[in-house]
N, C-alpha and C positions, 0 to 999 in steps of 0.2 A: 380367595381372590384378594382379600383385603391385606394379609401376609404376603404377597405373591408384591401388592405394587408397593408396601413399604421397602422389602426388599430392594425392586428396582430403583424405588427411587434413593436409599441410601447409596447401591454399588453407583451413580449416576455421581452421586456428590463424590465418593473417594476418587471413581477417574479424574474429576473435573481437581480435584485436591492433588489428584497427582501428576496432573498434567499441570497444575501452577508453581510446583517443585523446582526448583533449581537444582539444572542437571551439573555432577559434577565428573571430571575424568579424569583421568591419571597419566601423566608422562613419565616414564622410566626408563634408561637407556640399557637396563638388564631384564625388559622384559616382565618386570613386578606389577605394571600399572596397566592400563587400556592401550598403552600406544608408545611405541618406541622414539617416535619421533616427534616433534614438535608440530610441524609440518602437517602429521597426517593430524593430530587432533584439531589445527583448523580444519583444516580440509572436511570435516566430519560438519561442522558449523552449518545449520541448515542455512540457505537464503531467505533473508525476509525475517531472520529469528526474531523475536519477541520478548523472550525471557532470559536472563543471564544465564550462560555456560560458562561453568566455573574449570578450568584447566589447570589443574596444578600439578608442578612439575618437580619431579625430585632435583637435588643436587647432584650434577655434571655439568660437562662440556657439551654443547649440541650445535655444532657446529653446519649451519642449514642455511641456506638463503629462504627470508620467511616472510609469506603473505597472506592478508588476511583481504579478502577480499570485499568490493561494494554488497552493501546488501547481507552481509555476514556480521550483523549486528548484536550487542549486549554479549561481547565475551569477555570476561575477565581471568588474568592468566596471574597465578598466585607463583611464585618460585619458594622451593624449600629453607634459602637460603641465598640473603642476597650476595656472600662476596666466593657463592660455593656454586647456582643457578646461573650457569651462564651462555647470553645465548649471542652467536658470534659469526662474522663471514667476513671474508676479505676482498671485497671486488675496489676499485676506483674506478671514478673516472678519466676513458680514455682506455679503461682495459677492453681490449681487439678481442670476445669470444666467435672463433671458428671463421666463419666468415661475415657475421653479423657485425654490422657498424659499431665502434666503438663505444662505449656506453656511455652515458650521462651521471652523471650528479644521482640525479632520483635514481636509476635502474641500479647502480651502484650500491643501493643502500642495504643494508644487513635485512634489513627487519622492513615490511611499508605497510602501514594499515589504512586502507583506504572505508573501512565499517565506520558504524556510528557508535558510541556506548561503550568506548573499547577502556577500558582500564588495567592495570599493571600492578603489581609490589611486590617485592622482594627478591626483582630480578637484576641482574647485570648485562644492558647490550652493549656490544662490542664489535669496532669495527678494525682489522688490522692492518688494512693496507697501510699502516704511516705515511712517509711522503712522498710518496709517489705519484698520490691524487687527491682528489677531495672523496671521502669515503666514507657518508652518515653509517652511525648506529642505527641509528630508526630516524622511519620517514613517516609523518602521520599527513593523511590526507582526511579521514572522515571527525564528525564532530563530537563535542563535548567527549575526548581523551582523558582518563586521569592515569595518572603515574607519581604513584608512591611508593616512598623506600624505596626506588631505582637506581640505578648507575649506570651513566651513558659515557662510555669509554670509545678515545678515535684522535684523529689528528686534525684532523681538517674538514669543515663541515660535519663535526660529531651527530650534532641532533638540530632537525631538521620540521618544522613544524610548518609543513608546505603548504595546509587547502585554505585558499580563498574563502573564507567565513568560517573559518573551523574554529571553533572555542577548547582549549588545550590547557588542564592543571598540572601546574608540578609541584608536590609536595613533599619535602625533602629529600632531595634526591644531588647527587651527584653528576657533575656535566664538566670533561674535559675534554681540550685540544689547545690548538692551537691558530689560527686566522679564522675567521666566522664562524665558531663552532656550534653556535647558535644562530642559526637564519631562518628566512621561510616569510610569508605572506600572514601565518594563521596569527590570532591574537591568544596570547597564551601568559599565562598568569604563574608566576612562579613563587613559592613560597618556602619560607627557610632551605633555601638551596644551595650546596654550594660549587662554585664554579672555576675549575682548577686549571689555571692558565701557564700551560707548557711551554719550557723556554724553546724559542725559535716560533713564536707568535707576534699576530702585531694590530688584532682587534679580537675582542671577543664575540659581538655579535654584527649580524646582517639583517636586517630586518629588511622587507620589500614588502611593508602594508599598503594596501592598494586604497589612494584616495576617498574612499568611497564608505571607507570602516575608521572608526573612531579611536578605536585603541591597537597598539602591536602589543609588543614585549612589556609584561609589568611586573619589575622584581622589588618583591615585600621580603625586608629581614633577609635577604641573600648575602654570602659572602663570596667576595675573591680571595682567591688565595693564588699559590704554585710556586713555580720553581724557577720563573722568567726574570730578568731582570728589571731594576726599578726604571720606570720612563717608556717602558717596553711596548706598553699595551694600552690601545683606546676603547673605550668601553663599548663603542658601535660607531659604524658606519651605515650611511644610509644605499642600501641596497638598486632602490627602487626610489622616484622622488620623494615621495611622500609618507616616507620610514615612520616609526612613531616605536620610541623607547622610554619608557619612564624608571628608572630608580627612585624607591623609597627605605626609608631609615636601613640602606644595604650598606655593610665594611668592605671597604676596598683597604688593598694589602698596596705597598708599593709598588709593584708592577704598573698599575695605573699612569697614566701619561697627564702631567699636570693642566694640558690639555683637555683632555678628558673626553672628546670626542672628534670624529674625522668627518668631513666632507665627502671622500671620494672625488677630488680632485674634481667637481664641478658646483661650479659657481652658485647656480640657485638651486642645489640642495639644501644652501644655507637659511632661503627661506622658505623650502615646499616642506621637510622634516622637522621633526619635534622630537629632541631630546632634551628631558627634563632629570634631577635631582630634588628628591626632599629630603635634608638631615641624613646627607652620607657623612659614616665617618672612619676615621682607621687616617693612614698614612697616605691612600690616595686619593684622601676628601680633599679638594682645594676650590673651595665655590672662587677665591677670588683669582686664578689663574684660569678661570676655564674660559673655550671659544668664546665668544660675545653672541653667538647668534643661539649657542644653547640656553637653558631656562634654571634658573632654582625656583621649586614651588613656592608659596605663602603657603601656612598650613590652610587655608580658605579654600586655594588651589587644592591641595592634595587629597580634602577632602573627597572631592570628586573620584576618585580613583580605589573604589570600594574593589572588592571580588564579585560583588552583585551586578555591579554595576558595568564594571569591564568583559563579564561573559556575561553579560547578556539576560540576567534574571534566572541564568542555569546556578543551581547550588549543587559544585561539584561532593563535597561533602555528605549530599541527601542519596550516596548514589548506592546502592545495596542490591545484596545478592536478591 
């Protein structure tokens, strides 16, 4: 008897050890891994998940319109190879499918994660409509996102960090277009990124932080770079009144607009938004040419503007299989 319940009570720990496992699964587009497509290993995601499912995907094309749905939480999608893992679709908006109303911005987008706990690295998303419409790579709706080692490739509206309270990292990663290819409402934290501004551009971000939240766009160590002309390009535009963008010690390339930031052609954006600089430098640092209603920090100022501090007490960093 007494053998019988030791028994039972070891098999009890190894379920309970292997049910706290991190499940992991395979995308192959020959058929070597669990799932051919991308698509179906969300799809696989239970609702309500708990524990990260790790998704790792060989190197191809996978070319899929891709959602991850509310509730379809703690998945993290590893790619074989970031400039060989690529995942991709071309809609814009304004594309007419069948009979359904022309589409949006959001429905547009390549990629839209609307879970919580979603993180990424060593992927490529891609969007290729070019210019024809605004056409995100990815669209993140749910909270605390990380994405590293990525690359978010598009023209217009590349990446798109949309949900109302969403806390969003980016850790070295790559982000090109060309007119607001960075927008969205979420407060997302960027870090040694860089951000490659496509000639026939004329802002790089849009922010629409909603009144109500403290921090939007905060790029630490980011670079500009590309291929635009100098004068060409204003660092952000205020989307929504009450935008809020902060640069810290980021290199701007001359592309940058001596200006250095836009209005949106209404008067009291000048004073419901907050775009700030601390210690830009490069060829389109010009703190004494810029707008008068934008900010340079004190370092006293900028102190405030931790990663702790701007999500919200999340340490993206602590975030593990």
């Amino acid at each position: 008897m007494l053998i019988r319940s030791i028994f039972f009570i070891a098999l009890c720990f190894c379920s309970l050890a292997g049910f706290a496992q991190v499940k992991r699964v395979t995308v192959a587009k020959d058929g070597s891994g669990n799932y051919r497509t991308v698509q179906a290993a969300l799809d696989a995601v239970p609702k309500n998940n708990r524990a990260f499912i790790t998704i790792f995907i060989k190197s191809g094309t996978y070319k899929e319109k891709l959602n991850l749905a509310k509730k379809q939480n703690f998945v993290h999608l590893v790619g074989e190879d970031l400039s060989t893992t690529i995942l991709t679709y071309d809609d814009y908006n304004g594309r007419a499918v069948d009979t359904i109303e022309p589409m949006g911005t959001s429905e547009a987008s390549s990629f839209r994660v609307f879970g919580n706990d979603f993180t990424a690295e060593n992927l490529t998303f891609e969007n290729t409509a070019g210019k024809i419409g605004q056409g995100p790579a990815m669209w993140v709706y749910g909270d605390k996102a990380t994405f590293k080692n990525c690359r978010f490739l598009g023209t217009r509206d590349t990446l798109y960090p949309y949900g109302y309270g969403s806390r969003q990292y980016y850790k070295d990663c790559y982000i090109e277009g060309t007119t607001d290819f960075i927008l969205g409402a979420a407060t997302a934290w960027f870090e040694d990124c860089t951000l490659f501004c496509k000639d026939g551009g004329t802002v790089i971000m849009a922010p629409s932080t909603p009144d109500s939240v403290r921090y939007g766009f905060v790029l630490q160590r980011c670079k500009v770079v590309g291929d635009a002309p100098a004068d060409s390009y204003f660092i952000a535009r205020p989307w929504k009144p009450f935008a809020k963008t902060v640069l810290l010690n980021c290199e701007l390339s001359a592309a940058i607009h001596p200006k250095g930031w836009d209005h949106w052609g209404k008067e009291s954006n000048k004073q419901d938004a907050f775009f700030a600089e601390f210690k830009s430098i490069g060829p389109g640092a010009s703190p004494k040419t810029r707008i008068l209603w934008s900010r340079q920090l004190t370092p006293q100022q900028a102190a405030f503007y931790t990663r702790e501090a701007v999500l919200g007490g999340w340490d993206p960093t602590a975030t593990s299989e």
